[in-house]
VEXDREN-2710 file (C-alpha; in Angstrom, 1 decimal):
% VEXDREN-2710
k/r/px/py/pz
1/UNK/3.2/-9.0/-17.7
2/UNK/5.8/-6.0/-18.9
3/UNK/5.8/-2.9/-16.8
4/UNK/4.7/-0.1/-19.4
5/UNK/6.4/3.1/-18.3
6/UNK/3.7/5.0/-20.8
7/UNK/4.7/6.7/-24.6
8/UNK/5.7/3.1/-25.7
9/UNK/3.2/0.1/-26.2
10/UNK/0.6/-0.3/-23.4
11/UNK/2.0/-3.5/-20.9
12/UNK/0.2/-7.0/-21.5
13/UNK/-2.9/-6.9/-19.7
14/UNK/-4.3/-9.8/-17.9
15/UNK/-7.1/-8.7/-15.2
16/UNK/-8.3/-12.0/-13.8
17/UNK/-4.7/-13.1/-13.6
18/UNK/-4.4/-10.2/-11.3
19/UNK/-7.8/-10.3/-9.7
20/UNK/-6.2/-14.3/-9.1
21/UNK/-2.9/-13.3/-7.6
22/UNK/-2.9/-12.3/-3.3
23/UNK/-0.9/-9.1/-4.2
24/UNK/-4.0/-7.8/-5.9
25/UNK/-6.3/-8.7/-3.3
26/UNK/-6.6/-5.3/-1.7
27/UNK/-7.5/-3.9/-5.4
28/UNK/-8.9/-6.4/-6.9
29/UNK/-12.9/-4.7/-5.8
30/UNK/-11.8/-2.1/-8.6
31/UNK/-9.8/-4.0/-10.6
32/UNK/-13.3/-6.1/-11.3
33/UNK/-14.7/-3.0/-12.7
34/UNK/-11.9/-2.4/-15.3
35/UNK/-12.2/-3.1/-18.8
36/UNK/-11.2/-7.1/-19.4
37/UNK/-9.9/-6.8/-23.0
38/UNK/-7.3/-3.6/-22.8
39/UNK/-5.3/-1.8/-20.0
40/UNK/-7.5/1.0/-17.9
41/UNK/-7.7/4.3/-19.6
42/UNK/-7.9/7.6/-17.3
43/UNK/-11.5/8.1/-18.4
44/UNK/-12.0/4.0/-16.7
45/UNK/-10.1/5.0/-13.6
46/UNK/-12.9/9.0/-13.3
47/UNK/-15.5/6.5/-14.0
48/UNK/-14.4/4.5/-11.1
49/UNK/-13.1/7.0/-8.5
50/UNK/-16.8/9.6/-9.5
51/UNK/-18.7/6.2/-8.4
52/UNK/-17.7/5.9/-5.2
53/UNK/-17.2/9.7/-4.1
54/UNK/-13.3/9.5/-3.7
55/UNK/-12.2/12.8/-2.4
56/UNK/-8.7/14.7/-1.8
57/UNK/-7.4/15.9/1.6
58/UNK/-8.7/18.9/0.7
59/UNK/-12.4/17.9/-0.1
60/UNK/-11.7/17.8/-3.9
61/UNK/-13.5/15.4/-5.9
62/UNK/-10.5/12.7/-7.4
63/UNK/-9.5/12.9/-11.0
64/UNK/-6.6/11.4/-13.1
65/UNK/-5.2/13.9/-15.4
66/UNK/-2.6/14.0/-17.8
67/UNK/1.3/15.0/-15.9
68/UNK/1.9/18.5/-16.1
69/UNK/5.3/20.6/-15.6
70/UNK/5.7/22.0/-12.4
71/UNK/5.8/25.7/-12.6
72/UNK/4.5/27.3/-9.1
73/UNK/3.8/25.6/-5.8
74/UNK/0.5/25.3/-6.9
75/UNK/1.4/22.9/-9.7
76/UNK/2.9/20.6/-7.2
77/UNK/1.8/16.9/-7.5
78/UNK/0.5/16.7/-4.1
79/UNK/-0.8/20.1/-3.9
80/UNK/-2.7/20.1/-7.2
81/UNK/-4.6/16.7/-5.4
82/UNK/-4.8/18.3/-2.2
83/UNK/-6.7/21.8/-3.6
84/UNK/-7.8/20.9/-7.1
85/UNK/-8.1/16.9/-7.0
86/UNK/-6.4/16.2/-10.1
87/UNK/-4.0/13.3/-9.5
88/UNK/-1.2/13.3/-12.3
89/UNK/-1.6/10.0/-14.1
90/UNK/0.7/8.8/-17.1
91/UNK/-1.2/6.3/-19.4
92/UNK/-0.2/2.6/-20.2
93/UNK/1.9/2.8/-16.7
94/UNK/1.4/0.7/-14.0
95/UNK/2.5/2.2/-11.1
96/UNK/0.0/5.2/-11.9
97/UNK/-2.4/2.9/-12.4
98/UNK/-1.9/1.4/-9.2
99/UNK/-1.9/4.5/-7.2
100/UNK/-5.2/5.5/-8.8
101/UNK/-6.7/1.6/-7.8
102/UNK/-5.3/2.3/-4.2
103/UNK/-7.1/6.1/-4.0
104/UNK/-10.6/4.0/-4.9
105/UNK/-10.0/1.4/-2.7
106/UNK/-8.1/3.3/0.5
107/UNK/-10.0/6.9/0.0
108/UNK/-9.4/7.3/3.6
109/UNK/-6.1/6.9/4.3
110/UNK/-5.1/8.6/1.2
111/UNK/-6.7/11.5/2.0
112/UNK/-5.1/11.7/5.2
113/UNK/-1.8/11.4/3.3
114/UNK/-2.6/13.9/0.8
115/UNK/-3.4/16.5/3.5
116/UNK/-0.3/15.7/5.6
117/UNK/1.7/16.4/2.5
118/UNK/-0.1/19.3/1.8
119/UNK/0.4/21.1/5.3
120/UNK/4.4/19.8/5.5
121/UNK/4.5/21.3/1.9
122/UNK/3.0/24.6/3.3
123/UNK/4.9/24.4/6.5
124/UNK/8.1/24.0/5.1
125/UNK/8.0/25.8/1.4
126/UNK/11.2/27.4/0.1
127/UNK/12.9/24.9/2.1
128/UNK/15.2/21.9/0.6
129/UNK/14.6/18.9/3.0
130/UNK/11.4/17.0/3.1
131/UNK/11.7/16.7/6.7
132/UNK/10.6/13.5/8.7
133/UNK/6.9/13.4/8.0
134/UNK/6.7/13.3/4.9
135/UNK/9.6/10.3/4.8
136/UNK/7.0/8.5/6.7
137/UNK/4.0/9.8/4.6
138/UNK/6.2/8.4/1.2
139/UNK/7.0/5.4/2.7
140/UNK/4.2/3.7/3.3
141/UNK/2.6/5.4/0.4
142/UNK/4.3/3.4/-2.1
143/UNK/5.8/0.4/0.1
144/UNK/3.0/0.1/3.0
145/UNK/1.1/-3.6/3.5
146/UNK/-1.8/-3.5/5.9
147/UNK/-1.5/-6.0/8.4
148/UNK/-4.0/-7.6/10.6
149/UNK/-3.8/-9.4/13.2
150/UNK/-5.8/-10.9/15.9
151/UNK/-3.0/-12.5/17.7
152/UNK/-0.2/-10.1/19.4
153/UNK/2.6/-12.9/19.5
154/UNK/2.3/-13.2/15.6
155/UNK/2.8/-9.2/15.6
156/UNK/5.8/-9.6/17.7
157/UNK/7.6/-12.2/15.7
158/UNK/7.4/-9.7/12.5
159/UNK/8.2/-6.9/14.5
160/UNK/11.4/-8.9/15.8
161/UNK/12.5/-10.1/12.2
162/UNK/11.6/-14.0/13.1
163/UNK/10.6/-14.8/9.7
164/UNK/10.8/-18.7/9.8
165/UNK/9.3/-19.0/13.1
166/UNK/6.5/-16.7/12.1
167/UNK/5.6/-18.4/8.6
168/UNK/6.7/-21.5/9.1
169/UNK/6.4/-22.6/12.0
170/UNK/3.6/-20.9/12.9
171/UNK/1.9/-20.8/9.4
172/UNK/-1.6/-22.3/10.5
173/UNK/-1.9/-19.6/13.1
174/UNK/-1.1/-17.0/10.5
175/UNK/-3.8/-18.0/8.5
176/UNK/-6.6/-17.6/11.2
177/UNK/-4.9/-14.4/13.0
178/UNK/-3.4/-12.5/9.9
179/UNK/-4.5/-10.5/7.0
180/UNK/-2.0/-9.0/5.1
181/UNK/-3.2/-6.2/2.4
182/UNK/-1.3/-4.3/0.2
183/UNK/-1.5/-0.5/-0.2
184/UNK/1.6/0.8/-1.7
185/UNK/1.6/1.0/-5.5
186/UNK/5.0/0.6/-5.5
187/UNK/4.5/-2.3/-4.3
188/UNK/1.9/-3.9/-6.0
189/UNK/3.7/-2.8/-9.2
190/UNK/7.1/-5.2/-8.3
191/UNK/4.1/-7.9/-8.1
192/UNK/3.0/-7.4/-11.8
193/UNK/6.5/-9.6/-12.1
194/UNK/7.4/-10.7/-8.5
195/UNK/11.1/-11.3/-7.5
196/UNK/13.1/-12.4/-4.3
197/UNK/13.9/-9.5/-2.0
198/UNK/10.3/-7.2/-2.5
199/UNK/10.5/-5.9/1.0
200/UNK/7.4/-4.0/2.3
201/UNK/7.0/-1.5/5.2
202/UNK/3.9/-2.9/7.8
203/UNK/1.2/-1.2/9.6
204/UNK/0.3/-3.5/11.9
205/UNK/-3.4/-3.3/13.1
206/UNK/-5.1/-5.4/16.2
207/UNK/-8.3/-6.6/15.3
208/UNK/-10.6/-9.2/17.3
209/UNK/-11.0/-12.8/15.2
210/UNK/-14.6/-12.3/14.0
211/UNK/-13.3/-9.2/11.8
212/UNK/-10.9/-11.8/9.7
213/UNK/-14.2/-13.5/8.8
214/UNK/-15.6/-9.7/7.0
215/UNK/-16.7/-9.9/3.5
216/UNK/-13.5/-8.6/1.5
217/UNK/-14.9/-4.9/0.9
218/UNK/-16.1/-4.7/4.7
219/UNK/-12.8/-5.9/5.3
220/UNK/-10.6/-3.1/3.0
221/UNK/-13.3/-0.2/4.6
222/UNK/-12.5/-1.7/8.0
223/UNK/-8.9/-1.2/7.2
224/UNK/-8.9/2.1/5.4
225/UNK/-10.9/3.6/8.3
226/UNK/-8.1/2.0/10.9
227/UNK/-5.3/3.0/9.0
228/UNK/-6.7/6.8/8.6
229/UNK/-7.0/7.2/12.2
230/UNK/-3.3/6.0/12.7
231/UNK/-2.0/8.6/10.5
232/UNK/-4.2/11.1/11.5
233/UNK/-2.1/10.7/15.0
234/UNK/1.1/13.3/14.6
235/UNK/3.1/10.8/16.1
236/UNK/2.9/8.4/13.6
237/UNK/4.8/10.8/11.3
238/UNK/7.9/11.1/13.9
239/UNK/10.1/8.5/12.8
240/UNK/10.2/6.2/9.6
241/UNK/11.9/3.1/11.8
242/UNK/8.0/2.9/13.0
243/UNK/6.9/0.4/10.2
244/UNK/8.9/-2.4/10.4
245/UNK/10.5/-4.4/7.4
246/UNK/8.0/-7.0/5.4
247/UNK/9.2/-9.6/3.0
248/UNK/6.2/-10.2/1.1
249/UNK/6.9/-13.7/-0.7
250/UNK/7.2/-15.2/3.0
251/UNK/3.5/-14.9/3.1
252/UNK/2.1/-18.0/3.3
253/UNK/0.6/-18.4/-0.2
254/UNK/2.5/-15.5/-2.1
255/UNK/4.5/-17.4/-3.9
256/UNK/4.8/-21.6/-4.4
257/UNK/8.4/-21.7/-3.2
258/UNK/7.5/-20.8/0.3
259/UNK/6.0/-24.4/0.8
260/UNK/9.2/-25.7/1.5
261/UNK/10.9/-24.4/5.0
262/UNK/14.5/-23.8/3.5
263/UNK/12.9/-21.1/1.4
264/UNK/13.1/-19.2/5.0
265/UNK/16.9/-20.2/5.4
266/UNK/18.1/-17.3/2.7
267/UNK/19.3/-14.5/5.1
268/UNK/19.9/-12.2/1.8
269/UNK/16.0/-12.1/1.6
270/UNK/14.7/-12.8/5.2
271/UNK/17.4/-10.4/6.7
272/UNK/18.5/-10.9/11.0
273/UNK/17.6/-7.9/12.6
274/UNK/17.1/-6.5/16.4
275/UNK/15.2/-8.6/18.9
276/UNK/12.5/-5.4/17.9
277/UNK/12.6/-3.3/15.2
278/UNK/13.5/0.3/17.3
279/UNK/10.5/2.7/17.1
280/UNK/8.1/0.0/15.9
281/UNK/5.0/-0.7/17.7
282/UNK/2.8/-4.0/17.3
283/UNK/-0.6/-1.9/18.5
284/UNK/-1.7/-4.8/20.0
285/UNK/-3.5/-4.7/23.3
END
């Protein structure tokens, strides 16, 4: 499938083959709902967002509008979400698409995203830098994987960069203890054609073993609601080195070349690091 980048053709569109794939998973409740036969208009993605009540960070009911030039502060993209709800959405473009599929799915934590922009945005306008929060805020916005885990030596094997050992060697224990969900658009928009190196940034959530075992749509609200509360904490915004480094296709799963243990050996993809990624925190109890 062709990433469409909108005023061209619209990309190849194959639902179920996304609904199939594990980088979809986390979407693939509202990608269901989407027309079969042609890529998701706006008016599919209203539709979808008015049905389950998906509101800004300011209250605002969620709609996907046609981009519009910036003028004021007020046109700003997060701003106009925050106070209007109007998300700017290009047509025929996948990584708009994506973020609108992550607001239905993730209202929560978006939300909380949206307002932390907002204020930062408020805080700081007339000034040039972004500033440290919203780094954070962007980061995991379009890179961020939800990851949970029921098992805190799993977490600390990510945390400390031991790929091999983590999804190799302990690949059956990954598969009852882990749950990895994507969130970022970004993200999920390298996955339309998946190659070597997609690196995502991990929010690493405890959870007790009977929660692995959730329905998938208890299990995405279960993770929203977690995820919200962590980035409702200020100091979750005080340094990007607190989501560690993910290489999705080391996932058990995520791609058929990981079958074979020297997939784990390339050092370009599954980069050395510190013996714990500085800043980064496990949450695990």
């Amino acid at each position: 499938m062709s990433r469409g980048q909108g005023g061209g053709a619209a990309p190849h569109w194959d639902r179920d083959a996304l609904i199939a794939s594990p980088f979809f998973a986390s979407v693939a409740p509202a990608l269901a709902t989407l027309p079969a036969d042609r890529f998701p208009a706006r008016e599919d993605l209203n539709a979808l967002a008015a049905s389950r009540a998906v509101t800004s960070g300011g209250g605002a009911a969620i709609r996907f509008v046609a981009p519009a030039v910036s003028t004021s502060f007020e046109d700003l993209y997060e701003v106009r979400i925050f106070r209007d709800g109007e998300v700017a959405t290009r047509e025929d473009n996948w990584h708009d698409l994506f973020n609108a599929l992550v607001w239905v799915m993730f209202p929560r934590t978006k939300a909380v995203l949206n307002a932390h922009h907002y204020r930062e945005m408020l805080a700081r306008r007339g000034e040039r830098l972004r500033g440290t929060a919203r780094d954070v805020l962007t980061l995991f916005d379009e890179g961020g994987v939800l990851v949970a885990c029921a098992d805190a030596s799993l977490a600390e094997l990510l945390v400390g960069f031991r790929w091999k050992e983590l999804f190799w060697q302990r690949r059956a224990d990954v598969a009852r203890a882990m749950r990895f969900s994507v969130f970022g658009h970004a993200i999920h928009e390298k996955a339309v054609a998946p190659f070597r190196g997609i690196t995502a940034k991990a929010l690493i959530l405890p959870v007790a073993r009977e929660a692995l075992a959730l329905p998938l749509d208890a299990e995405l609200a279960m993770l929203d609601e977690r995820a919200a509360a962590h980035f409702a904490n200020p100091e979750a915004l005080a340094t990007t080195r607190g989501l560690p480094p993910l290489p999705v296709l080391g996932i058990p799963g995520w791609t058929p070349e990981n079958a074979d243990p020297a997939y784990y050996d390339d050092t370009d993809h599954f980069r050395p690091g510190r013996t714990r990624h500085e800043g980064a925190s496990t949450n695990i109890r």
